[in-house]
Each structure stands twice: as structure tokens, then as C-alpha cells.
N, C-alpha and C positions, 0 to 999 in steps of 0.2 A: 593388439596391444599398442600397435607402434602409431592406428589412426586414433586410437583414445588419448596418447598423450599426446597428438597433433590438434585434434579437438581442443582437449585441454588449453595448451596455451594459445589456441586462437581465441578461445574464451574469457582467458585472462589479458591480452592483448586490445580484447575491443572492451571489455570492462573497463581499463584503465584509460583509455579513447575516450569512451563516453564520460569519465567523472573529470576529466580533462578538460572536455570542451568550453568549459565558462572560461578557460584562463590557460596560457601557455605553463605556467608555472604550476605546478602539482598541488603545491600546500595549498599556494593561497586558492585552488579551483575549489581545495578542501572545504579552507573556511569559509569563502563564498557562500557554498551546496550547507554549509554546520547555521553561519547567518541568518540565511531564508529559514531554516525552518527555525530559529532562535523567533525570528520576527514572529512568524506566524503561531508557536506558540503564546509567547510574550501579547499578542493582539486577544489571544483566548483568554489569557488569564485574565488581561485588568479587565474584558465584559466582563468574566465570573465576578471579577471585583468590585466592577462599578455598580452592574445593575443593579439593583434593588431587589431582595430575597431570592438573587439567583441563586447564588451560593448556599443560602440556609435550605434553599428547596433539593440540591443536592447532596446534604451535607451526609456524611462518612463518619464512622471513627476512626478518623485516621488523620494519618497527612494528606493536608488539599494539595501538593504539589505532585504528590503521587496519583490521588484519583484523578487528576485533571492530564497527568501523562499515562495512564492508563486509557485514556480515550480518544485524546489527541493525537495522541503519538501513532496510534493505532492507523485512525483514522486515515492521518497523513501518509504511513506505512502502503495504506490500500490505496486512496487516490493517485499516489505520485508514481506504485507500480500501474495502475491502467494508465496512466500517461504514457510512460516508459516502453510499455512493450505496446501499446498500440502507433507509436510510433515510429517503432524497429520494424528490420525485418522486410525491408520495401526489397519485392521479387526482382524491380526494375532498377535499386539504387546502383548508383557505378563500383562499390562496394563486391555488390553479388555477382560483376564480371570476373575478377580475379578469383581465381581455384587454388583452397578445398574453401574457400568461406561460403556460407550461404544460409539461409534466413532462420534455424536454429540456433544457431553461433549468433548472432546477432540478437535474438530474443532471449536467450540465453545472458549473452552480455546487458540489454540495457535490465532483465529481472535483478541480477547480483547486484548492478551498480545502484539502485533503488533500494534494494534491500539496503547493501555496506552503508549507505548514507544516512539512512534512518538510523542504524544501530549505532554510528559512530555518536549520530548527533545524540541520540537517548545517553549515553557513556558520559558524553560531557555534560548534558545538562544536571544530570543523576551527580555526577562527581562533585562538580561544583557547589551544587545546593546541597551535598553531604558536607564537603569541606568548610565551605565558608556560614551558610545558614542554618542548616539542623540538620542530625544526621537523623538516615533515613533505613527502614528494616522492610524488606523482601519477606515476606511469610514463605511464597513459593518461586523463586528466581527461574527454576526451569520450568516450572509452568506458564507463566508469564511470560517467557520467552517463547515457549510454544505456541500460544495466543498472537504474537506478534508474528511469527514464519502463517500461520493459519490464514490474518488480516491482508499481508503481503501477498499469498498467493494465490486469493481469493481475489486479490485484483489481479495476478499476473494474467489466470484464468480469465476473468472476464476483460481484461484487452487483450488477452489471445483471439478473441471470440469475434471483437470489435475488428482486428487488424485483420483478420480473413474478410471481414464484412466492408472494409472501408474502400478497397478500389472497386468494386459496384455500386455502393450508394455513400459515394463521401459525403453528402450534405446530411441523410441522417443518421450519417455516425457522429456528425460532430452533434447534432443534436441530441443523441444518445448520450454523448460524454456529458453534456452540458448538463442533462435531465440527474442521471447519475451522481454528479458532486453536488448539484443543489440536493438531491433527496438525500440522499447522506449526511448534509448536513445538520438535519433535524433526525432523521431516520435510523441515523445511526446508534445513537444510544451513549451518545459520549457527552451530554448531557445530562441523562439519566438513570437511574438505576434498572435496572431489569425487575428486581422485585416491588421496587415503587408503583411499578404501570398496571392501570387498575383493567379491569375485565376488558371494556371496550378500548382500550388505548392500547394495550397488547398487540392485535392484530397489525397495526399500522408500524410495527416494530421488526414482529416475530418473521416475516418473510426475506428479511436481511440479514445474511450469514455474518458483515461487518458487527451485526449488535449482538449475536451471538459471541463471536470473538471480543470484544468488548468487554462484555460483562461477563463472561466467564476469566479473564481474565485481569478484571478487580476482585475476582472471590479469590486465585492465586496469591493477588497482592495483598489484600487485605485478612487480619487472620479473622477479624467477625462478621465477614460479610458472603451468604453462603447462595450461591446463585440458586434459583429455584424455576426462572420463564427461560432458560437460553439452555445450547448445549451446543459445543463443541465440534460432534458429532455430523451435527446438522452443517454445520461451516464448512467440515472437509468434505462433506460428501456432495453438496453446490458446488466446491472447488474441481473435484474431479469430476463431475457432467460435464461444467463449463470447459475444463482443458478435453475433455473427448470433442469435444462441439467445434470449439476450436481447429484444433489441430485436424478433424477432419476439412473441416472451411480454409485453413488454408494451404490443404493442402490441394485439393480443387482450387484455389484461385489461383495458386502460384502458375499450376500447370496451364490456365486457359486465360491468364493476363496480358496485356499488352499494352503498350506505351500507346497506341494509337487512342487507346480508351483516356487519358489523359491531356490528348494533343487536341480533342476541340474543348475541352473547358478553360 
């Protein structure tokens, strides 16, 4: 009992470390980390805005501010956890000299901080555009939100996978990273409908757990839109291979790594 609450707050310790880090001051590290993904939303919406029959080609009954944080936010959710924990976790950082800490604690801390970020910034964005522009109705709140931990930990998953993989072949993991958010970008389904995508466009969708959690996750939000090409199912069960795959990978590297492997690049 007494290493789990030690766990514990070494977990909540390096969590509050990593959302830290943009800024000595806590709030503003907040608003900083709430900013960026403002920006990066805001840059999705006016495309949907500008281009020309983007938006009628996605269109919903609904509110567009929701379909469009129904797959963004998502989206964002999953990329920014494979950033985060593919870059935690180093067996060699000066971190993992000091004892009990060591590279679960760590991957542990940079998945929460990823997650709490996302969630706060959906809260504010959600509040503000209830308050000030139109309010707005959840059909399924807790399934929606289950969609979101799904997107999240399907990237925790696959930069767990990455971070065992990256001190043997760092060049192409960062090419892996690289392949990974551009095909997501299109691939992912935050875009498009799940039921929209005709026989042959399917395929180029359906092997991504992200668009699975996606569009299951506008049929939660939406009360008339009923998912029919995605499942769920399919999401968590990629998530849990990818965390076995993992965690066995690094837990082989941890044991047979060496700074020397680093010292002639």
C-alpha cells in the first residue's frame, strides 16, 4: 500500500513537471498548453470555412462546432499523446538515476499530462461557445468522453511501441512519427463521415482505430447520426496489442541499452 501511494505521487509530481515546463508559472504554462490547441483548432475551422463545399460535403444535423470538435479534438487527443510518451521514459535520462523513479512513472506522467490538457482545453472551448455563441446539447456526454480516453490511448499505445523502438533505430522512428500525423491527417476521419465513405474509400479509413473512435464518437454526439463502418471495439482492442508490444519492447531495451549507443551519433 505504502509503494502505491509512493507511485502515486511520484506520478502526480512529474505530471505537474511536464505541464510546467513551457513556463515557471503554472496558470500561464496552462494557458499557453489551452492557446496552442485554440490556434490549431481555430486554423481547422476557418479551412472548413473558407474552402469551398468543404463544409456542405460534411455537413451534419447539427452544430458545426461540435462535429468539427468531435474530430479535431480527437484527433489532437491522439497525436499529442504519441508525442508525449514517445518522448518520456528515456532509461538513460538523469531523472531515472534518482530512486523509486523510473520509466513507468514517467510514461505514466507525460500520458495524464496529455490527456488533462486536451480535456481542459475541450471544457473551455465547449463553455465559451455555450455561453457566449449558442448553446450546445450532448446527446451522449459519457460516451463521447469514452471516445476521447479510446483516441488518447490509442496513441499512448502506439508511442509506447515507438519509445521502446527509438534508441535502436532513431531515424526511423522519427520517420514513423512523421508518416503517422500526415496519414492521420487525412486518414483519420475527422473530415468525414464514416457512413459517407463509399465501398472503395472505406478501406483506406477502416484500418485506423483514430477513425473508428472518431465516428463513433459523433454518433454519441449526435442524436441522428448512427455509426454504421466503425466500432469501438475495434479501437480498444489495437490499443491493447499495441500496449503488449510495447511494454514488452521496452522492457528489453531498457535492460540492454547504453549511452554508449548514443555517444557516436
Amino acid at each position: 500500500m505504502s509503494g502505491a501511494f509512493t507511485t502515486a505521487e511520484l506520478i502526480f509530481h512529474s505530471t505537474v513537471n511536464n505541464l510546467r515546463a513551457s513556463h515557471s508559472n503554472a496558470v500561464l504554462a496552462l494557458v499557453i498548453n489551452i492557446l496552442r490547441t485554440l490556434v490549431i483548432f481555430g486554423s481547422f475551422y476557418l479551412m472548413f470555412t473558407i474552402i469551398p463545399g468543404m463544409r456542405r460535403a460534411a455537413a451534419i444535423r447539427g452544430d458545426f462546432v461540435l462535429y468539427l470538435m468531435a474530430g479535431v479534438m480527437l484527433f489532437m487527443a491522439h497525436i499529442r499523446a504519441v508525442s508525449s510518451i514517445m518522448g518520456a521514459g528515456n532509461p538513460l535520462g538523469g531523472m531515472m538515476l534518482h530512486a523509486p523513479m523510473n520509466t513507468i512513472i514517467s510514461i505514466a506522467a507525460a500520458g495524464l499530462s496529455a490527456l488533462y490538457i486536451q480535456v481542459l482545453s475541450i471544457s473551455v472551448i465547449l463553455f465559451v461557445y455555450h455561453a457566449l455563441v449558442n448553446p450546445i446539447v450532448i446527446e451522449d456526454p459519457v460516451g463521447a468522453f469514452g471516445m476521447l480516453l479510446i483516441a488518447w490511448g490509442t496513441g499512448c499505445a502506439f508511442g509506447l511501441l515507438l519509445l521502446a523502438l527509438r534508441p535502436w533505430l532513431p531515424t526511423l522512428t522519427g520517420i514513423l512519427v512523421t508518416f503517422h500525423r500526415r496519414a492521420n491527417m487525412i486518414f483519420s476521419g475527422k473530415m468525414v463521415l464514416g457512413n459517407s465513405l463509399s465501398g472503395y474509400m472505406l478501406p483506406l479509413f477502416d484500418w485506423n482505430p483514430l477513425f473508428h473512435a472518431i465516428d463513433q464518437c459523433r454518433g454519441f454526439v449526435f442524436r441522428n447520426y448512427f455509426p454504421q463502418n466503425s466500432s469501438w471495439e475495434y479501437a480498444v482492442w489495437v490499443g491493447v496489442g499495441l500496449v503488449m508490444l510495447g511494454l514488452m519492447g521496452e522492457f528489453f531495451t531498457r535492460r540492454r541499452v547504453s549511452i554508449s549507443w548514443f555517444a557516436r551519433r
